[in-house]
DRENLUMRO-931848 format. One record per residue (C-alpha): residue number from 1; residue in three letters; x, y, z. Coordinates in nm, 4 decimals. Layout:
<rs>
<r NUM; 'ALA'; <X; Y; Z>> ...
</rs>
This chain:
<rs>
<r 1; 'UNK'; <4.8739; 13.0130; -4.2943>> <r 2; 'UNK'; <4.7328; 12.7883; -3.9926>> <r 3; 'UNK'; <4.4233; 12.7097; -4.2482>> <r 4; 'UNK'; <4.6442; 12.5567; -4.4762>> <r 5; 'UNK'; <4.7799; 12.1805; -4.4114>> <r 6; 'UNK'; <4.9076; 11.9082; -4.6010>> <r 7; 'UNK'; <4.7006; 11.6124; -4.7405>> <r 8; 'UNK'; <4.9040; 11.3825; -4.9478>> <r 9; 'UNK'; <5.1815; 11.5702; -4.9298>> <r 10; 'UNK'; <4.9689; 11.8280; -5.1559>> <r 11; 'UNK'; <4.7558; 12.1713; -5.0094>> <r 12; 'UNK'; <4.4730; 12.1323; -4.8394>> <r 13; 'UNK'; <4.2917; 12.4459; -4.6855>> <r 14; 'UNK'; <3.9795; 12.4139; -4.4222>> <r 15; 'UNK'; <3.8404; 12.7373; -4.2483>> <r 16; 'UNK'; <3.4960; 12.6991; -4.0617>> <r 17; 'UNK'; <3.3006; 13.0501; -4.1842>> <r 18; 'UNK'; <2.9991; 13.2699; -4.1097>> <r 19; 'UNK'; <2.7159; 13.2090; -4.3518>> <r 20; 'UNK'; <2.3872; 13.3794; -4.1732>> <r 21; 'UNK'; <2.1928; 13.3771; -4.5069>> <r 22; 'UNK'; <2.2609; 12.9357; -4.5581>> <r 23; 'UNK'; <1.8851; 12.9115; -4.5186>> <r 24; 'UNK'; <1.8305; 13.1397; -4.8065>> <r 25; 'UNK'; <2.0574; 12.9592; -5.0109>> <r 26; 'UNK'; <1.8829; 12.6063; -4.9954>> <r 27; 'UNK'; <1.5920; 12.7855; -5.0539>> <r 28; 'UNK'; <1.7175; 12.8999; -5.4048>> <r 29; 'UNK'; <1.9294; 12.5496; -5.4392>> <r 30; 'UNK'; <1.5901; 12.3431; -5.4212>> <r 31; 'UNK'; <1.3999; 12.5750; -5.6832>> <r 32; 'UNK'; <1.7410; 12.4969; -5.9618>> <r 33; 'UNK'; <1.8611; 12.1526; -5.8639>> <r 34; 'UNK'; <1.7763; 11.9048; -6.1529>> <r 35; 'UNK'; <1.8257; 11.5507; -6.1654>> <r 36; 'UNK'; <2.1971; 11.4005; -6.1850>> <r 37; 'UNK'; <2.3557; 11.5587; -6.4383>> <r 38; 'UNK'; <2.4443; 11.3795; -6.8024>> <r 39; 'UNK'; <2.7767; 11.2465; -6.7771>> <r 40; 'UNK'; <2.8048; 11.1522; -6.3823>> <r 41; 'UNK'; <2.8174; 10.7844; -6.2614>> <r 42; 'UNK'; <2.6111; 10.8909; -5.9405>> <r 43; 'UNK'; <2.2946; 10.9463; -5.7921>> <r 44; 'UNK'; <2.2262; 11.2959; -5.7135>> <r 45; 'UNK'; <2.0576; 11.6595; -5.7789>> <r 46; 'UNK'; <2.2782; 11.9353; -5.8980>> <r 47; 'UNK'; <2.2705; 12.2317; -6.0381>> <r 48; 'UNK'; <2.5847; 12.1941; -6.2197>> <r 49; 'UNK'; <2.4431; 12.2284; -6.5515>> <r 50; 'UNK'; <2.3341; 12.6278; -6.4649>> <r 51; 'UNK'; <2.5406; 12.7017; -6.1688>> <r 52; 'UNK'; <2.3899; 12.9950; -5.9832>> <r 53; 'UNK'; <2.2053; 13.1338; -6.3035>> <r 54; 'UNK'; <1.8517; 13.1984; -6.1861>> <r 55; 'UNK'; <1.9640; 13.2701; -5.8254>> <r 56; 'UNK'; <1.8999; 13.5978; -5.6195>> <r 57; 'UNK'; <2.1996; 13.8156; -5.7495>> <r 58; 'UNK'; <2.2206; 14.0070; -5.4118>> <r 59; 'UNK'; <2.2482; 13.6243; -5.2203>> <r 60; 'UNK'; <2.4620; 13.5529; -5.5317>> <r 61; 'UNK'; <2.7015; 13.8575; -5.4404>> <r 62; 'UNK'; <2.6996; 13.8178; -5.0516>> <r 63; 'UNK'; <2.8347; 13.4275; -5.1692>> <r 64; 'UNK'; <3.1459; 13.5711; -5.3836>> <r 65; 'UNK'; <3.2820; 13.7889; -5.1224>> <r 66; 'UNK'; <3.2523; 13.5168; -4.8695>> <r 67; 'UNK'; <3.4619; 13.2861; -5.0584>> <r 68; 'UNK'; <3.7158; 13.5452; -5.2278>> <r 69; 'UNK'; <3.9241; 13.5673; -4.9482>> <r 70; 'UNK'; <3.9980; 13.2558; -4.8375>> <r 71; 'UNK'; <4.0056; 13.1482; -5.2093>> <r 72; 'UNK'; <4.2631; 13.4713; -5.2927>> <r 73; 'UNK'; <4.5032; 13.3059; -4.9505>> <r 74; 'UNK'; <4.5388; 12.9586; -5.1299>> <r 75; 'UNK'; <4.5996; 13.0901; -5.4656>> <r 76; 'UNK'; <4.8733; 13.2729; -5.3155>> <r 77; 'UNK'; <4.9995; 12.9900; -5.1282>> <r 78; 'UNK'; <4.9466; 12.7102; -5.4020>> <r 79; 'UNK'; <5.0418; 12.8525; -5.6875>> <r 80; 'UNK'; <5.3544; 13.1104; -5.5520>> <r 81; 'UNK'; <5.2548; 13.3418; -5.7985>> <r 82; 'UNK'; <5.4553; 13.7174; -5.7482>> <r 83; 'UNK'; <5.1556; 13.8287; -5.9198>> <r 84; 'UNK'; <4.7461; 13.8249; -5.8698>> <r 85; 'UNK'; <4.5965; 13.5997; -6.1127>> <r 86; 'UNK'; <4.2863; 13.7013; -6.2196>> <r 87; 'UNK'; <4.0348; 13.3829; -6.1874>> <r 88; 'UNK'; <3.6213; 13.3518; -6.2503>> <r 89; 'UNK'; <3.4472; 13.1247; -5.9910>> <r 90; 'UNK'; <3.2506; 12.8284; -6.1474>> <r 91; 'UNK'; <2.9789; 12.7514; -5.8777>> <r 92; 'UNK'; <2.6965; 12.5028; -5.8198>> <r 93; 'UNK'; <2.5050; 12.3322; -5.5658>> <r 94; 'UNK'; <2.4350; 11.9555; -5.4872>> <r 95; 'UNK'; <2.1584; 11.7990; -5.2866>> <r 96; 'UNK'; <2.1742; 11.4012; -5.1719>> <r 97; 'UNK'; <1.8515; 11.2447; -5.0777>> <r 98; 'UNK'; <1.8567; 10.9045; -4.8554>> <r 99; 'UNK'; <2.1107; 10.6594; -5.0414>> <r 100; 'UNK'; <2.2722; 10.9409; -5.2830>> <r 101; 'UNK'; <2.6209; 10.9845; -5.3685>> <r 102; 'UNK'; <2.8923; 11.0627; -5.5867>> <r 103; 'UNK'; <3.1090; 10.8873; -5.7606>> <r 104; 'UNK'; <3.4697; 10.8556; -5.7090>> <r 105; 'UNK'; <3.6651; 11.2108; -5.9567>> <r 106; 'UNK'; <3.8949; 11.5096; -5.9678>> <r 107; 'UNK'; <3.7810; 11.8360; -6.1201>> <r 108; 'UNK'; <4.1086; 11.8939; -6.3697>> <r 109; 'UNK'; <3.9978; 12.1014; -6.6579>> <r 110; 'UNK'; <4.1691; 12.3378; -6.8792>> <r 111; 'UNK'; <4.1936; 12.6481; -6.7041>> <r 112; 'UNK'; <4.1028; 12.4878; -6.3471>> <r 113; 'UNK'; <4.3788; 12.6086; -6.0703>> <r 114; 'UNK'; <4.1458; 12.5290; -5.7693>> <r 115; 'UNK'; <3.8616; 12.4011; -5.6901>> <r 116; 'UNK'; <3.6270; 12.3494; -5.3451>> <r 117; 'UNK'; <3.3220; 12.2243; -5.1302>> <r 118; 'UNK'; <3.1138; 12.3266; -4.8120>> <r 119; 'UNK'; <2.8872; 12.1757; -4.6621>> <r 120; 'UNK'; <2.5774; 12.3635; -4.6309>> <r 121; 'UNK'; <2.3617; 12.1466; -4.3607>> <r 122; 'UNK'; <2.4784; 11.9630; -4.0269>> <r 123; 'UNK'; <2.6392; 11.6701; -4.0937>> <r 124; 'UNK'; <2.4884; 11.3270; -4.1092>> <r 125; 'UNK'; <2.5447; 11.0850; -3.8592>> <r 126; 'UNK'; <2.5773; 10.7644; -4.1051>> <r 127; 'UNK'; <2.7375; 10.8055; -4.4492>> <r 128; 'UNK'; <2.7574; 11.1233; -4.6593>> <r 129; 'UNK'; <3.1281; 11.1687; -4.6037>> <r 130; 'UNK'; <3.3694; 11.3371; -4.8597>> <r 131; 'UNK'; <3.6648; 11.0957; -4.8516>> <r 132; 'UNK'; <3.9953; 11.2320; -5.0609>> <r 133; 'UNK'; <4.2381; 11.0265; -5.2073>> <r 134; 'UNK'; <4.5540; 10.9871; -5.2931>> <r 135; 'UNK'; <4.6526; 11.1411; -5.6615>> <r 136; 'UNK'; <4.9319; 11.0160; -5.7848>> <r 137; 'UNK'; <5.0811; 11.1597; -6.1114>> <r 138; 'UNK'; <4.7643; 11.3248; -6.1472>> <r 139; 'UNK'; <4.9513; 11.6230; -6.0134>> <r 140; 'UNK'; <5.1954; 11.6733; -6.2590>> <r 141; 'UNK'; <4.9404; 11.5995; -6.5581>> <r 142; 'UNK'; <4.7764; 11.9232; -6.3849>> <r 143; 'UNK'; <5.0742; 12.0957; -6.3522>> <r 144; 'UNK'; <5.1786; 12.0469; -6.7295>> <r 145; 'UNK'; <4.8756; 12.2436; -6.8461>> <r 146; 'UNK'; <5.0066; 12.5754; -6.5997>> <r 147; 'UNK'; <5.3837; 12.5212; -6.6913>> <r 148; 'UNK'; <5.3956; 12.4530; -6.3124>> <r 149; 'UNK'; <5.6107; 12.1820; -6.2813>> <r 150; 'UNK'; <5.9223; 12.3628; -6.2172>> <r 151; 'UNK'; <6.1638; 12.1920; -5.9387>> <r 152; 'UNK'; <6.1435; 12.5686; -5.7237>> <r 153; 'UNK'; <5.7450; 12.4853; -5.6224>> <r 154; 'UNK'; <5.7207; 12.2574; -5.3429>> <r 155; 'UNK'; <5.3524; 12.1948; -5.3942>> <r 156; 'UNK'; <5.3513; 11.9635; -5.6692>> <r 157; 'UNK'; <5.5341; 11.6716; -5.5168>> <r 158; 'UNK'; <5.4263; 11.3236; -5.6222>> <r 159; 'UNK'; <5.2943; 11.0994; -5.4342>> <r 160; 'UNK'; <5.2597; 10.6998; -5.4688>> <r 161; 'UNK'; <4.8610; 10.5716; -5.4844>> <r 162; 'UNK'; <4.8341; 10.4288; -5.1236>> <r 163; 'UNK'; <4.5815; 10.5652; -4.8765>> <r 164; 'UNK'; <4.2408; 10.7714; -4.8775>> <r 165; 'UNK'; <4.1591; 11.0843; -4.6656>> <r 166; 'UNK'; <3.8662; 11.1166; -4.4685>> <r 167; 'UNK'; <3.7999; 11.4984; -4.3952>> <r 168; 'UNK'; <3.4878; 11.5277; -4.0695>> <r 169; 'UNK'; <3.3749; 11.8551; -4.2407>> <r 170; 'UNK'; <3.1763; 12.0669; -4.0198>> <r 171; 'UNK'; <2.8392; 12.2866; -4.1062>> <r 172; 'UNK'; <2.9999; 12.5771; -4.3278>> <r 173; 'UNK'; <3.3312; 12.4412; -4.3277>> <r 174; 'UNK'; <3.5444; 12.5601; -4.6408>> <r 175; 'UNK'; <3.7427; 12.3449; -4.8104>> <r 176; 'UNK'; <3.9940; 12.4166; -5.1314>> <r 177; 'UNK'; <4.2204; 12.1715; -5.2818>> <r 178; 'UNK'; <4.3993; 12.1194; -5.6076>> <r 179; 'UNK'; <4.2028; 12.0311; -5.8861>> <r 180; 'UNK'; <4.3992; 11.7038; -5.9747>> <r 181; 'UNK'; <4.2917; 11.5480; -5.6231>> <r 182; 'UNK'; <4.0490; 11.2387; -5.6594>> <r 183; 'UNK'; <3.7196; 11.2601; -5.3662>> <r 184; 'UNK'; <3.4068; 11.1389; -5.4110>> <r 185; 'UNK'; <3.0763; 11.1678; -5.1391>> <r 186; 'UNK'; <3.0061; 10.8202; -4.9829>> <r 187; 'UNK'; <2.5936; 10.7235; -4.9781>> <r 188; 'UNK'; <2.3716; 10.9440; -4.7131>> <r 189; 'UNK'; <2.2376; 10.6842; -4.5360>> <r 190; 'UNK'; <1.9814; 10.8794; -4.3321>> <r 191; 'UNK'; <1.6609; 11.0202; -4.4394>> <r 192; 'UNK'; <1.7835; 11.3986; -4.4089>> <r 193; 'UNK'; <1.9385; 11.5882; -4.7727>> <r 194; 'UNK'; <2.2759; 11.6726; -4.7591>> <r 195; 'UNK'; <2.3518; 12.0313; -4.9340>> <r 196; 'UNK'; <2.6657; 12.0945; -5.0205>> <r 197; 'UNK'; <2.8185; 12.3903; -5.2375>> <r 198; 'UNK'; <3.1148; 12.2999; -5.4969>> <r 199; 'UNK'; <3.3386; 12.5224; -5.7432>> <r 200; 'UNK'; <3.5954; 12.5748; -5.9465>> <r 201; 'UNK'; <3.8525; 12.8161; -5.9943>> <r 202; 'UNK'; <3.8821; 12.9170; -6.3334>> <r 203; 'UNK'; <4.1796; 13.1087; -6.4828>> <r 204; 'UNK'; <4.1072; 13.4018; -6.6734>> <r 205; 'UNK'; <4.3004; 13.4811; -6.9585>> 
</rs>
């Protein structure tokens, strides 16, 4: 799929979409954010700690079947699966004021085959970047919790710690990686909030 590339040596999708109702969705973002959540070594407002609970269920709805798609093409490509696997999406919204950020993580959890960001405003001139890096053996601690690591997938090669990944994401631009890859959001050094959207694809048993 021409969406899907390699970062790492791992998959890495990025697919620009349509999202007319964006300005409806900050709207709801900025009546849930809360400060940074408990737990995170940044400086931020997030709605992690609800997700979308509280949001208009219709703008809630028109948000699922915008991402299901593109989310149901790298399942299919990343995990090389003969079957569907059936999967809940874990979402929530962050907002960086001037000198915000987020601190350097990955998002593996039990259950987690996926996960992804968009950012929901133009982006900033000076700072505010996501920046991926390399993840080492993180893969196959990932993999271990599927059963994945069999030597017939090709996705979970390991890579040596070495280099970071700067990705120029665009307004709306849709990006899904493994779970197990480390990125963090570099300060927003202007006076304009970033919005961005993250998520998590969770395995349902």
């Amino acid at each position: 799929m021409s969406n899907i590339k390699e970062v790492f040596g791992h998959p890495f999708f990025s697919r620009k979409l349509n999202l007319p109702y964006s300005d409806k969705l900050i709207e709801e973002i900025d009546k849930f954010v809360t400060n940074t959540p408990k737990g995170w070594a940044c400086k931020c407002e997030s709605t992690y700690e609800t997700g979308t609970s509280g949001f208009d269920k219709s703008l809630n709805n028109r948000l699922m079947m915008t991402l299901a798609p593109n989310i149901d093409a790298m399942l299919k490509h990343f995990i090389n699966s003969p079957r569907q696997i059936p999967y809940h999406l874990d979402i929530w919204f962050n907002k960086y004021y001037q000198n915000q950020w987020q601190e350097i993580h990955n998002h593996i959890r039990p259950g987690i085959l996926l996960s992804g960001i968009m950012l929901l405003t133009d982006p900033v001139k000076d700072g505010g970047h996501t920046v991926f890096q390399n993840p080492d053996n993180t893969a196959d601690a990932w993999a271990r919790m599927f059963d994945l690591n069999a030597p017939g997938n090709p996705n979970l090669r390991k890579t040596a710690l070495s280099s970071y990944y700067l990705h120029g994401a665009q307004k709306h631009e849709l990006l899904i990686f493994p779970p197990y890859l480390p990125h963090y959001v570099a300060p927003n050094l202007t006076d304009t909030p970033r919005y961005s959207l993250s998520f998590n694809v969770r395995q349902l048993r």
